[in-house]
C-alpha positions as CSV (number, residue, x, y, z in Angstrom):
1,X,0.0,0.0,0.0
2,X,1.4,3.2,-0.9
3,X,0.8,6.3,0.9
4,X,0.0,9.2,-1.3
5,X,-0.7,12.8,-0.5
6,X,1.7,15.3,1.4
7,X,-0.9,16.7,3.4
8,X,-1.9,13.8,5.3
9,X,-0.2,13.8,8.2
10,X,2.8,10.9,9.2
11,X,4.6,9.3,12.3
12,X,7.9,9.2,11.4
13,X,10.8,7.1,12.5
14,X,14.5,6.4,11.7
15,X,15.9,3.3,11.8
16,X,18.9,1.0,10.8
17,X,18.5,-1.9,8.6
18,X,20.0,-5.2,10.8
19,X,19.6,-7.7,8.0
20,X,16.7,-9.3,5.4
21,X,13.3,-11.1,4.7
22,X,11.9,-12.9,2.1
23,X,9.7,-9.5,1.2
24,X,12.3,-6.9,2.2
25,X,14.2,-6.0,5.4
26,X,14.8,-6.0,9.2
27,X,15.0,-2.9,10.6
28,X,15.8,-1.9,14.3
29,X,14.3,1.3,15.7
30,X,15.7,3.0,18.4
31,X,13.7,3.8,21.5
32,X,12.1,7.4,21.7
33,X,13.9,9.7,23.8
34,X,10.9,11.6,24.6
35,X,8.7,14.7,23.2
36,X,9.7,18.0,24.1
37,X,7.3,18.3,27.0
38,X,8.9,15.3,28.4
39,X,12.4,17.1,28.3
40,X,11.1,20.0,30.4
41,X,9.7,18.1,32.9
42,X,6.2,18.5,31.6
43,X,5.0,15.1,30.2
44,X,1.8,13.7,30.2
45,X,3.2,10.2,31.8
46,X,2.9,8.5,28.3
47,X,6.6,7.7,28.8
48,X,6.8,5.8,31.5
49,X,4.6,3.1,29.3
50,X,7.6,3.8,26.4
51,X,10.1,1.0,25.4
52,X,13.2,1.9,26.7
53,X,15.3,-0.7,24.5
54,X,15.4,-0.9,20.4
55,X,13.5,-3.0,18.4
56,X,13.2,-5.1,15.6
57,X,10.5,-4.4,12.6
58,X,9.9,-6.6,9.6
59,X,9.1,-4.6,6.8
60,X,8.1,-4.9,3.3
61,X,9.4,-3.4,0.5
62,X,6.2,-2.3,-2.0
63,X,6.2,-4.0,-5.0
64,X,7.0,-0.8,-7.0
65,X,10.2,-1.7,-5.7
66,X,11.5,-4.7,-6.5
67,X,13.6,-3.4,-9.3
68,X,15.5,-0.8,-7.1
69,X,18.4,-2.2,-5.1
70,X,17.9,-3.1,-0.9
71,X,19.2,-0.6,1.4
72,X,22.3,-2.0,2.6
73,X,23.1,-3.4,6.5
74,X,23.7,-0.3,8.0
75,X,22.3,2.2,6.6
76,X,19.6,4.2,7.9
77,X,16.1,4.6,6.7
78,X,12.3,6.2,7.2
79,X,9.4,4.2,8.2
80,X,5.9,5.9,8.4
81,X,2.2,5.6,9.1
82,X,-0.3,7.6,8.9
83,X,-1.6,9.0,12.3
84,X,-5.1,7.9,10.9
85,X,-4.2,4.4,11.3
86,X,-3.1,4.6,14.7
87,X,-6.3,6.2,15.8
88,X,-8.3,3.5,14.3
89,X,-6.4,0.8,15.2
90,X,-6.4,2.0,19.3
91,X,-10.0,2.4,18.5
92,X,-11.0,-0.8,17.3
93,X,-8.3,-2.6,20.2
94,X,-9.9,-0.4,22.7
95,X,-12.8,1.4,22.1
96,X,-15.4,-1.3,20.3
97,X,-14.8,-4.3,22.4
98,X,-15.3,-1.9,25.5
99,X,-18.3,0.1,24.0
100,X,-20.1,-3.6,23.2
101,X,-19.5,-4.9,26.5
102,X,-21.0,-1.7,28.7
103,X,-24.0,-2.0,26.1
104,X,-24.4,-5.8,26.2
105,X,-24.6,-5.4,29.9
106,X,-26.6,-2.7,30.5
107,X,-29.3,-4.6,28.1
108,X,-28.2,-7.4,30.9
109,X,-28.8,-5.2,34.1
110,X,-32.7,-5.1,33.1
111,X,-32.9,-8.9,33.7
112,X,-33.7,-9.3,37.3
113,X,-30.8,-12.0,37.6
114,X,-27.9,-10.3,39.2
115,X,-25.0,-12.1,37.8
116,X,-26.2,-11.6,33.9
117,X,-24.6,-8.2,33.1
118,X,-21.5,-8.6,34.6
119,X,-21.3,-12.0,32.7
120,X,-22.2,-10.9,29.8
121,X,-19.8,-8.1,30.6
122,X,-16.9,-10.0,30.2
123,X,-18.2,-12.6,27.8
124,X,-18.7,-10.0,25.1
125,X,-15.5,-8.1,26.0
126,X,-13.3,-11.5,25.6
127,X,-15.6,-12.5,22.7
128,X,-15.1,-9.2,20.8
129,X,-11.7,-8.9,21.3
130,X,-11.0,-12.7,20.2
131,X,-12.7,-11.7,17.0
132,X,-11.1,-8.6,16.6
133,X,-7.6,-10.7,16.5
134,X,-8.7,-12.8,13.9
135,X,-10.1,-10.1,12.0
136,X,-7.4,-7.6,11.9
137,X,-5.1,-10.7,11.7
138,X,-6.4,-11.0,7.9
139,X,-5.8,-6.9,7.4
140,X,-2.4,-6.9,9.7
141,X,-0.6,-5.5,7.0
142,X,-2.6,-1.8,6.6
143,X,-1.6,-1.0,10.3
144,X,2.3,-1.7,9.6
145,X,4.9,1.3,8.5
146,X,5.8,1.2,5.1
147,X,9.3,2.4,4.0
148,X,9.7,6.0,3.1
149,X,13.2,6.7,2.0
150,X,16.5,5.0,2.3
151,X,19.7,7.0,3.1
């Protein structure tokens, strides 16, 4: 999938390519070292949830490519994704499996048996989320950086 457009709006990151795949390369990504508001002693707290070690990423090359030489071992390179696919991911992971359980069991909390809506509580929230795997597991590739550049 190619991303097209300059105004739509990207998370950048720099990384070093470690080695190769079958459909492109490995490429390690260096933990953040924080936003600016972090820096100044201002952060929201999101940082203490941030990986403090590097990281390993899989990516494919687009098939556009496969012509053009690999970027060498070593060399460093951009991966983005649009901030639009974040938000939807974190809101299909979080928000709709969450949203169908409250709603499941406030239907349940009318029923004059006690122990339906928080059962059905956590059935639907375990149930939803079990599909959710095996549906974005089929689409895992939209919600992956894609190679930018190659330095």
């Amino acid at each position: 999938m190619m991303l097209q457009g300059a105004d739509k709006q990207l998370i950048e990151r720099r990384g070093r390519v470690v080695g190769y795949h079958p459909q492109g390369i490995v490429v390690e990504v260096a933990a953040s070292l924080g936003c600016v508001q972090c820096a100044k002693g201002q952060g929201c707290g999101a940082g203490l949830l941030a990986r403090r070690s590097a990281w390993q990423l899989a990516v494919d090359l687009p098939s556009d490519r496969e012509g053009a030489s690999l970027p060498a071992v070593g060399s460093e390179v951009t991966l983005v994704m649009p901030r639009s696919f974040v938000t939807r991911l974190t809101w299909l992971i979080y928000g709709l499996p969450l949203l169908m359980a409250l709603v499941t069991a406030a239907v349940g909390r009318m029923s004059a048996v006690t122990w339906l809506a928080p059962s059905l509580f956590f059935g639907v929230l375990a149930v939803s989320m079990l599909g959710l795997k095996y549906a974005l597991g089929q689409r895992a590739e939209q919600f992956r950086p894609h190679l930018a550049d190659a330095a």
